[in-house]
FITORVO-154246 format. One record per residue (C-alpha): x, y, z; residue number from 1. Coordinates in nm, 3 decimals, always signed. Layout:
BEGIN
{{X,Y,Z},NUM}
...
END
This chain:
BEGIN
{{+7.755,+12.064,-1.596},1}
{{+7.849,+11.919,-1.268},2}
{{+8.181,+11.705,-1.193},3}
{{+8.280,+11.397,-1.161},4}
{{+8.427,+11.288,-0.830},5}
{{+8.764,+11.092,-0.825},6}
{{+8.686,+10.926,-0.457},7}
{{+8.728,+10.556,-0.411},8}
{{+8.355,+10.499,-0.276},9}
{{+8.209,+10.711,-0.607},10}
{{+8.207,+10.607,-0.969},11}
{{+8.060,+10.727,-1.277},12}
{{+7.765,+10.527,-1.456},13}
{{+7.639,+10.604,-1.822},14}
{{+7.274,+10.534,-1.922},15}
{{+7.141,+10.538,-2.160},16}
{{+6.698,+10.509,-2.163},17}
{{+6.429,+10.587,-2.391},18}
{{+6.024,+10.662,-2.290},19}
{{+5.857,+10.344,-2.228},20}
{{+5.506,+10.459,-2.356},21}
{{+5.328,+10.337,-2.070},22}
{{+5.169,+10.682,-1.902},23}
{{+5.168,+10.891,-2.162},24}
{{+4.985,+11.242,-2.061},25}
{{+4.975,+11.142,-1.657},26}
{{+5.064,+11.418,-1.401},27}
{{+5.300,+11.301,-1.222},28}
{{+5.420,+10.987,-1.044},29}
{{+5.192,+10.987,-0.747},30}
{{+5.346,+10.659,-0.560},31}
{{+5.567,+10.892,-0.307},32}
{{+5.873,+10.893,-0.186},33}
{{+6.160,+10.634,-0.194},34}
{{+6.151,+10.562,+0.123},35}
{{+6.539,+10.494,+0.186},36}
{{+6.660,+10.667,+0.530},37}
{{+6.945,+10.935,+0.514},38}
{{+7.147,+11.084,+0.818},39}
{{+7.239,+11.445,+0.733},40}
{{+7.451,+11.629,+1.002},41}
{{+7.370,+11.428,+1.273},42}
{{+6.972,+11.451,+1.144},43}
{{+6.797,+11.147,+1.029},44}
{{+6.469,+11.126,+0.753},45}
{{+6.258,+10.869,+0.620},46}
{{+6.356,+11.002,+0.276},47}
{{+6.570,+11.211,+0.085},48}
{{+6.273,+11.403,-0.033},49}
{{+6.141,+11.475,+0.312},50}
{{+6.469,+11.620,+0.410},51}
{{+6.449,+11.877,+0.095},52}
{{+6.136,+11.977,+0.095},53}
{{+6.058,+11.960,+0.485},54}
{{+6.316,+12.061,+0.734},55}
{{+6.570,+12.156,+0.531},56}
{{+6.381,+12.327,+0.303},57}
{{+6.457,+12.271,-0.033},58}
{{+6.406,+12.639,-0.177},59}
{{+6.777,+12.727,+0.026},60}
{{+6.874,+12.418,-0.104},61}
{{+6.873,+12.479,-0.428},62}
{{+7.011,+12.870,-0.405},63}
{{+7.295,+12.772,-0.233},64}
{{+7.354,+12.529,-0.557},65}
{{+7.294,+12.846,-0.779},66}
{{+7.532,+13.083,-0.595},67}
{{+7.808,+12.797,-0.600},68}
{{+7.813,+12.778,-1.008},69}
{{+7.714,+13.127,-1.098},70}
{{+8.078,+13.224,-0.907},71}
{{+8.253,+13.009,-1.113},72}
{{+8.427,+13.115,-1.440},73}
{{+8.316,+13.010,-1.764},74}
{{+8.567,+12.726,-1.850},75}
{{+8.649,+12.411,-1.948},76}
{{+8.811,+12.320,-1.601},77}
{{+8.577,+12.444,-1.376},78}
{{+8.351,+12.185,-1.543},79}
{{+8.561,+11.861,-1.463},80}
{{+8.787,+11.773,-1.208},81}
{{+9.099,+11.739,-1.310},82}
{{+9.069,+11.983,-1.606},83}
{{+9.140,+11.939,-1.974},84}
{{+9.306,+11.568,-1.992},85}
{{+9.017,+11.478,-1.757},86}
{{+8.740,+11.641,-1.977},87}
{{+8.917,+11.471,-2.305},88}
{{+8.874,+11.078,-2.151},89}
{{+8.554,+11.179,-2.040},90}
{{+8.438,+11.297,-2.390},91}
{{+8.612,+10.987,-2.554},92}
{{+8.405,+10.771,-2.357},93}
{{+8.071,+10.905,-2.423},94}
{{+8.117,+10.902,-2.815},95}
{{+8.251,+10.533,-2.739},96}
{{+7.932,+10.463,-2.548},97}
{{+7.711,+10.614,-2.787},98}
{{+7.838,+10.567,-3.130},99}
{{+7.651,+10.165,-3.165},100}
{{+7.300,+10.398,-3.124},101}
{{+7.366,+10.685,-3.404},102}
{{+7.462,+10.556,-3.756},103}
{{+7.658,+10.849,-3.930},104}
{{+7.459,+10.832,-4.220},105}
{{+7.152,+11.002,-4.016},106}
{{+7.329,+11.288,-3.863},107}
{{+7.222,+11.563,-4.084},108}
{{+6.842,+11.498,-4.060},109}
{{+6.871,+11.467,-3.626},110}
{{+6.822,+11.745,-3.351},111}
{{+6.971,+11.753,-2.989},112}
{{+6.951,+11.946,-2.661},113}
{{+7.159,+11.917,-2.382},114}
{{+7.030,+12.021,-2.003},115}
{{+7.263,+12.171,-1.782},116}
{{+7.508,+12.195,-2.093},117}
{{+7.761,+12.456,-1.889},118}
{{+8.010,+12.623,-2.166},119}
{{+7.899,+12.352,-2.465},120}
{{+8.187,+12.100,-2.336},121}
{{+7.977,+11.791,-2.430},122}
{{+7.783,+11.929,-2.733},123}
{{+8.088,+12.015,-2.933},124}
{{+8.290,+11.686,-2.790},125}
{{+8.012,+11.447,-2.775},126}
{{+7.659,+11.544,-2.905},127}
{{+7.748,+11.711,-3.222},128}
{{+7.951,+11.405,-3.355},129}
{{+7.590,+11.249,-3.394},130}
{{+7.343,+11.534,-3.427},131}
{{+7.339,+11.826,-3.651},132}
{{+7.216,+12.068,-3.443},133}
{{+7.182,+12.103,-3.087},134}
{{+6.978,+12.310,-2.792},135}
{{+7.153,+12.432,-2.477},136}
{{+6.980,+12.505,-2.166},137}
{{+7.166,+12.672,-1.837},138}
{{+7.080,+12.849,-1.582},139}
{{+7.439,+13.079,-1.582},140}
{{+7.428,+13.319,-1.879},141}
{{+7.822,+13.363,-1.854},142}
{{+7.793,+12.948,-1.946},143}
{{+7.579,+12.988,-2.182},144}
{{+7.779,+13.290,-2.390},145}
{{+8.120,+13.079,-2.368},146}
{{+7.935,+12.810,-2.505},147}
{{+7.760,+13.031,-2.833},148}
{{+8.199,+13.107,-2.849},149}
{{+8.290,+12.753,-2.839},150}
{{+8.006,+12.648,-3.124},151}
{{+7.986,+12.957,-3.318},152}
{{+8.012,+12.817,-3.697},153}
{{+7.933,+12.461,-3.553},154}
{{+7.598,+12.493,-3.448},155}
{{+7.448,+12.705,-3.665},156}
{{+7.051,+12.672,-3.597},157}
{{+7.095,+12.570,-3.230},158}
{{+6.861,+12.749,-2.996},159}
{{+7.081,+12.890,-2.633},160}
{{+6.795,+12.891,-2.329},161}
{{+6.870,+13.039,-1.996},162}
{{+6.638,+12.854,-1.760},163}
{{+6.626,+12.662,-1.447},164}
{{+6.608,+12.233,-1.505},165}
{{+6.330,+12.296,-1.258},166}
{{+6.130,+12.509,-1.450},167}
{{+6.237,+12.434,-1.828},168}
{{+5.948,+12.339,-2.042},169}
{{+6.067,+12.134,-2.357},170}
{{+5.871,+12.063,-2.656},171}
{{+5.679,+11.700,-2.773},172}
{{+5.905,+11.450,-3.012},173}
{{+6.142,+11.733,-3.087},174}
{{+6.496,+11.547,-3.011},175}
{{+6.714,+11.222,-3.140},176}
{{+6.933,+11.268,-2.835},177}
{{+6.897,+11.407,-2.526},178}
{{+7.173,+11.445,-2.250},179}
{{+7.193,+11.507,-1.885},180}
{{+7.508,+11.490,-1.740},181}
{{+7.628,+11.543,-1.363},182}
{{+7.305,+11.806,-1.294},183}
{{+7.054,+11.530,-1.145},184}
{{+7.262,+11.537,-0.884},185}
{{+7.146,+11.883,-0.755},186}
{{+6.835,+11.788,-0.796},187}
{{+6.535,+11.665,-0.552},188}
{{+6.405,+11.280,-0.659},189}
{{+6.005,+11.526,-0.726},190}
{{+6.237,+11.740,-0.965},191}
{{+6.396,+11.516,-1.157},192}
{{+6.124,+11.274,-1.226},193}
{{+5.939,+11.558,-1.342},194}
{{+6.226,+11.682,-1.570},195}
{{+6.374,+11.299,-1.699},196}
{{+5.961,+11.242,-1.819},197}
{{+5.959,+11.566,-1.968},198}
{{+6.243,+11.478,-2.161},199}
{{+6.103,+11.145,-2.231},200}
{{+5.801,+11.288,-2.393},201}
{{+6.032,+11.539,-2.595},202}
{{+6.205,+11.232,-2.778},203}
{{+6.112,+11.129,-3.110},204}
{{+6.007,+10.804,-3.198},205}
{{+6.344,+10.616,-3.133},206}
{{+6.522,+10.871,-2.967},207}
{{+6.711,+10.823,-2.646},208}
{{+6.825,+10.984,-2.356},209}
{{+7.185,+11.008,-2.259},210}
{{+7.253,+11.074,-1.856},211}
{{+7.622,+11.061,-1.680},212}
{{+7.641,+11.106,-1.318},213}
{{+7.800,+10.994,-1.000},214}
{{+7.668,+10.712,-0.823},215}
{{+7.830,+10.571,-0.493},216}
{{+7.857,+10.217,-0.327},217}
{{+7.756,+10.282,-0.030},218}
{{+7.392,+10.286,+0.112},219}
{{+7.134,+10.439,+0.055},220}
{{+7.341,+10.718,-0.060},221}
{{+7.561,+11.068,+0.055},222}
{{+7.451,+11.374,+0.026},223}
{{+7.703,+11.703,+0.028},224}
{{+7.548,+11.980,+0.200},225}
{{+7.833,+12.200,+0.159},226}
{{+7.847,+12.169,-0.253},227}
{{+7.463,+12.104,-0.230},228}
{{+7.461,+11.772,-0.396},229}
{{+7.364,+11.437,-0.373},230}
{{+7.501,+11.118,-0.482},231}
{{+7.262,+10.778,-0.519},232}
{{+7.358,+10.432,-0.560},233}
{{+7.251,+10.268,-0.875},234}
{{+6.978,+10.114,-0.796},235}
{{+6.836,+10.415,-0.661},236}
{{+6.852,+10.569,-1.017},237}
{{+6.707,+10.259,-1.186},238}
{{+6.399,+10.342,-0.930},239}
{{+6.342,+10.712,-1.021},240}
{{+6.406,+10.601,-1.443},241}
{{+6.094,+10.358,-1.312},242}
{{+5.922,+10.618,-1.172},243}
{{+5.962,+10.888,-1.497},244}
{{+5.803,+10.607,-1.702},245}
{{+6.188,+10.565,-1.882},246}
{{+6.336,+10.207,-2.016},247}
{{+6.686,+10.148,-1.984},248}
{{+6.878,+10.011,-2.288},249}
{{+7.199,+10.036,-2.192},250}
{{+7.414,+10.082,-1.861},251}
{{+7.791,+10.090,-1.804},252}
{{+8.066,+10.230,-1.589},253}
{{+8.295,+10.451,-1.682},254}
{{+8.672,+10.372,-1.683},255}
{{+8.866,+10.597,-1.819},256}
{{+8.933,+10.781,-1.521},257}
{{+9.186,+10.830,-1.290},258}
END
């Protein structure tokens, strides 16, 4: 749902990672924090996790992210810098990245869902070209009833959930393909290791898990307290996959952007 940012220091990386059966049924990762310093306003913490939930306080955190999107309108270039010609390269890409993973002979028999999927950009330009069917979960209603507009005939059996990425609850072996794209990034490290093994566990056998964001090149990372989001450096996200019991298959960068 988020955007990608055009800035020299940020990039875009595509992942793509599947459960690694290793902790199946275990609450939790209990081995702590990454324990990476940030400076925020002048402020330093020991982690980016002790900043959210401590001081900070992660509860105003996480409303002021809410109040930001559910004032935006329901469109296509609200959900991509840059707008449509943007959102087009960015759509081309994924298919490109994905198509070596989803034979088209399979499509009819295979189910998606899409977190944070915003007005249905990347289930009608990317998901549906390899899945019959697909779920949407957002938090914004107005999102969500653009996105029943943009699909209606397409997606005829698809399921349209209003519900936080905090709080969703998804079922076990339920999805082919799952994506997350540019939503982690509001998200505290706790959060979305709870929500990426979640979504592990709701794969079928040989499914896989599709996430887009922004990563940076500096260290550890930056974090943007007025559009309350953070951006992580790559290895950082290769730690928290660890840490949600997910195996990468396949990582690149994406290029087709201005």
């Amino acid at each position: 749902m988020g955007r990608c940012s055009t800035k020299p220091f940020f990039g875009c990386i595509l992942i793509l990672v599947t459960f690694a059966e290793v902790a199946l049924g275990l609450p939790g990762d209990h081995r702590g924090d990454i324990q990476v310093p940030f400076e925020v306003q002048g402020r330093k913490y020991s982690s980016l996790d002790s900043m959210l939930h401590g001081e900070v306080g992660w509860r105003n955190w996480y409303e002021d992210h809410l109040r930001s999107w559910k004032g935006q309108p329901a469109d296509i270039d609200v959900m991509v810098e840059g707008g449509r010609d943007n959102s087009l390269a960015d759509l081309q890409e994924s298919r490109d990245f994905l198509q070596d993973f989803f034979p088209a002979a399979g499509r009819p028999r295979r189910r998606g869902l899409d977190l944070g999927a915003g007005v249905g950009r990347v289930v009608k330009g990317v998901l549906m070209n390899f899945v019959r069917t697909v779920d949407l979960v957002d938090i914004t209603p107005a999102f969500l009833h653009s996105a029943q507009g943009l699909l209606h005939g397409l997606n005829l059996e698809g399921k349209y959930v209003e519900a936080s990425l905090r709080d969703v609850r998804l079922p076990r072996e339920a999805y082919d393909l799952i994506c997350v794209q540019w939503v982690l990034m509001y998200l505290s490290d706790r959060d979305i290791v709870r929500l990426l093994r979640q979504a592990g566990l709701a794969l079928k056998p040989n499914g896989v898990l599709y996430i887009k964001e922004n990563f940076n090149y500096n260290e550890p990372g930056a974090v943007d307290v007025r559009d309350a989001k953070i951006t992580r450096p790559q290895w950082y996200w290769e730690s928290l996959f660890d840490r949600a019991d997910l195996r990468v298959l396949k990582v690149a960068r994406q290029q087709q952007w201005p």
